[in-house]
C-alpha positions as CSV (number, residue, x, y, z in Angstrom):
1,X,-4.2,50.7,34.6
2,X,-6.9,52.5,36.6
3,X,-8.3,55.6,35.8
4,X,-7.7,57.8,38.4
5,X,-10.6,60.6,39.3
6,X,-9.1,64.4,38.8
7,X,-7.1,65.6,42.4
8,X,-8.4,68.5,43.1
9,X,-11.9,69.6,44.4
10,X,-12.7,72.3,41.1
11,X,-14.3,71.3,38.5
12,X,-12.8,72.1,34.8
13,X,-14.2,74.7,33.3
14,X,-16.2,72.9,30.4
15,X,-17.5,70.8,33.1
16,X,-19.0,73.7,34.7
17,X,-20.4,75.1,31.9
18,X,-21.8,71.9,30.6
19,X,-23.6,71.6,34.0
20,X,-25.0,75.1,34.0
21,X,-25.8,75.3,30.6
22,X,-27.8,71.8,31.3
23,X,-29.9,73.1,34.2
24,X,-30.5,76.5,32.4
25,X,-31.8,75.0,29.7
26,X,-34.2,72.9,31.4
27,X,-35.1,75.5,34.1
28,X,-35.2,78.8,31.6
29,X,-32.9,80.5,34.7
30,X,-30.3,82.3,33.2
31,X,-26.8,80.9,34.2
32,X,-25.7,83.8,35.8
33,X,-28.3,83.0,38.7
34,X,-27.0,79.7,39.3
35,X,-24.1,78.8,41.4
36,X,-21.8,75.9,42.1
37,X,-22.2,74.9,45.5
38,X,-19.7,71.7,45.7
39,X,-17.6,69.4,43.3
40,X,-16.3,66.2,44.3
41,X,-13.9,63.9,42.3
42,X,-15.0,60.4,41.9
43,X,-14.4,57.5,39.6
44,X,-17.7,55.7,38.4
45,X,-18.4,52.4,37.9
46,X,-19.4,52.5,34.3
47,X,-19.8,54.5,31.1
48,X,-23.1,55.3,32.6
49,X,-21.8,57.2,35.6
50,X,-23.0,54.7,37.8
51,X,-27.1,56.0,36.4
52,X,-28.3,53.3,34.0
53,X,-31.5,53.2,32.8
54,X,-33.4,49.4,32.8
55,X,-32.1,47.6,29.9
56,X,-29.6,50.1,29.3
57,X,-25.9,49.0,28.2
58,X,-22.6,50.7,29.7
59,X,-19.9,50.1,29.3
60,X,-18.1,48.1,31.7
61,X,-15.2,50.8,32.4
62,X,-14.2,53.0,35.4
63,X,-15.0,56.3,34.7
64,X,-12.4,59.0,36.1
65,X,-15.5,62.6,36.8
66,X,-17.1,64.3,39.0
67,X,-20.7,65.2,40.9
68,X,-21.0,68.4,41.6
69,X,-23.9,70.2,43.4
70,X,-25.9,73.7,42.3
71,X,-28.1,75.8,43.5
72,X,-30.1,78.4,42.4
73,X,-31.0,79.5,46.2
74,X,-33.7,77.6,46.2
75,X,-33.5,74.2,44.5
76,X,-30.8,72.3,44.4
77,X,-29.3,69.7,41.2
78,X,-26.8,67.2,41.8
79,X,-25.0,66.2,38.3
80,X,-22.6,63.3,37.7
81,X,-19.8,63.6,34.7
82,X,-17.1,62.1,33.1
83,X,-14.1,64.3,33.7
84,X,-14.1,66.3,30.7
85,X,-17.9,66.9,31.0
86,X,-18.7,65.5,27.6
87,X,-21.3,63.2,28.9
88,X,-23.3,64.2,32.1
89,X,-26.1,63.0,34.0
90,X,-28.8,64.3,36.8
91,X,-29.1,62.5,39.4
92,X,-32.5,61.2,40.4
């Protein structure tokens, strides 16, 4: 059976918080000053969201998630996640 991404275009909660708590931490910004701009459901290609480092191993499983876009007015992060938002990744 395929995994199947999540149906609607909101992200869960946790993943949300993962994501902001992610980018506050690495910015200093407080959370409250960032702000979800967009969340799409997608399935990646791997337990690596599809972001593998060289020499990395992933494993070789569709990955039901979500990349979602946030702003803090003037920078933007994109972040990829599984759909639970216990594993997440920046995009490059």
């Amino acid at each position: 059976m395929t995994p199947t991404p999540p149906k609607t275009g909101e992200a869960p909660a946790p993943v949300k918080a993962a994501i902001l708590a992610d980018i506050s931490q690495i910015t200093g910004q407080p959370v409250d000053r960032l702000q979800l701009q967009q969340a799409e459901p997608h399935t990646w290609p791997d337990g690596c969201l599809g972001l593998a480092a060289p020499d990395q191993f992933c494993t070789q499983a569709l990955v039901p998630g979500w990349r979602v876009t946030v702003t803090d007015g003037t920078r933007s992060w994109v972040y990829r996640t599984n759909a639970d938002g216990s594993q997440l990744k920046p995009e490059p």
